[in-house]
C-alpha angles and dihedrals in degrees: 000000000000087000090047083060103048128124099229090050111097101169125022120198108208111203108147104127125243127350095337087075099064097077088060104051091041093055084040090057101039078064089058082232110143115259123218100206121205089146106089091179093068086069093033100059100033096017089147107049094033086059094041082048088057091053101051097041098044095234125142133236113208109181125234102196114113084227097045092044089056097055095045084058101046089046088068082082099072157001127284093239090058099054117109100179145353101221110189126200126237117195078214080245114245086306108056095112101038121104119246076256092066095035081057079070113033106135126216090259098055088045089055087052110106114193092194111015138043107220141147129289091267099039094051096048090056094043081057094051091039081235080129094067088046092056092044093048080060089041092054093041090066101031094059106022094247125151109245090241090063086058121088145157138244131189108231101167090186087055089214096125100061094191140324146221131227113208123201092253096058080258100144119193118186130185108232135189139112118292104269112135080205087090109047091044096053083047088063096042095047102036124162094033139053122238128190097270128239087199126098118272131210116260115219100200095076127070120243136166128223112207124200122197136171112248110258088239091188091059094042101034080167089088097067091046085058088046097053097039088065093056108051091032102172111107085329095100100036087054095044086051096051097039087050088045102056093031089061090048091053093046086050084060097052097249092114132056107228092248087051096063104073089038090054088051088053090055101052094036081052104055090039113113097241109216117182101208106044126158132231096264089048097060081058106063091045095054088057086054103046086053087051104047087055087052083060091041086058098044090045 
């Protein structure tokens, strides 16, 4: 946190997953420095005051996801008042196709299974939940301004299109290249300019095919947590980000089946005291409880 804030630091790429990351790019952006964000549960857990932070200190958040790069990028092409909706993409994670009956059974080594990317234990659990693309509805709520019902999901199994904007004409840009995290990463570190790449392109020719398909929200009931996370903002998403991140934990060590994990997030979202205008220390204390009531989940 003490680096984040010093004077000889310009850019700081904030990759620390889930909430330990907040301290730092908060400390970062207190400093007006730039902050280069691949840690989505900073804005998910304090979206509103990280965003309010930026305005007043003048700092700058550049995102690091490969889906909200993209639509930072597409939304170059207008205005905001001229954005319909932020449509982000989902690979469907290694489980798209099985029944709730096999889901009953996936092991921790088929969840850690990508079919697209390589990451880390967390990331690919929640990739496998989808709970990743309900955190990053909430992520992209705060980051651009954006009204959780204009933010949607789209299954993309090849994980070419990153993202894509909707504009009010039916106009709709996407950001497309192979998956590679080398390029949105050099994006952030270079904005606002473009350097020559060191990350894969897409060769056309060879024939490839892109595939869209609407989320199965009965099999990954995570999405509308995310949804409704955005909208109420307040402790919701502090709350949602602890419980997901303690249940998957508990799942990794073999205390919670994999269908249990998303159901446990819901209770404990659920019996929280929802307040809309909580402060930084309050968020806190929140995200302690939320890990200690799904240790009570797990032991009930």
């Amino acid at each position: 946190m003490q680096v984040a804030g010093e004077s000889d630091v310009d850019v700081v790429l904030a990759a620390i997953v889930g909430s330990a990351g907040l301290e730092s790019t908060w400390a970062a952006l207190e400093s007006k420095k730039t902050v280069a964000l691949a840690n989505k549960e900073t804005l998910v857990m304090a979206g509103e005051l990280i965003a309010e932070l930026a305005r007043k200190s003048g700092g700058q958040l550049l995102p690091v996801d490969s889906e909200h790069s993209a639509l930072f990028q597409a939304l170059k092409a207008g205005q905001p008042s001229e954005v319909a909706r932020l449509i982000l993409t989902a690979s469907g994670g290694p489980f798209k196709h099985l029944s709730p009956a096999e889901l009953q059974l996936v092991t921790v080594a088929e969840a850690l299974e990508h079919p697209t990317w390589s990451m880390g234990p967390k990331i690919t659990i929640d990739s496998a939940t989808m709970m990743n693309k309900a955190l990053e509805i909430i992520e992209a709520r705060w980051l651009f301004g954006v009204e959780g019902e204009r933010i949607s999901v789209v299954i993309h199994p090849q994980s070419i299109v990153h993202s894509l904007v909707e504009f009010v004409d039916g106009s709709v840009l996407a950001q497309m290249s192979p998956p590679d995290m080398r390029l949105p990463i050099q994006y952030a570190l270079e904005y606002p300019d473009r350097a020559p790449g060191v990350a894969r392109r897409l060769d056309w020719q060879q024939s490839f095919r892109l595939e869209f398909e609407p989320p199965d929200r009965e099999r990954f009931p995570a999405i509308a947590l995310g949804e409704e996370c955005a909208k109420s903002g307040g402790t919701s998403g502090a709350v949602l980000n602890a419980a997901n991140e303690a249940a998957v934990g508990a799942f990794l060590d073999g205390e919670l089946h994999f269908t249990e994990i998303v159901p446990a997030c819901r209770s404990v979202l659920s019996a929280h005291n929802f307040e809309p205008n909580p402060t930084l220390q309050r968020l806190f204390q929140l995200d302690r409880w939320a890990r200690e009531e799904i240790s009570r989940w797990v032991c009930a």
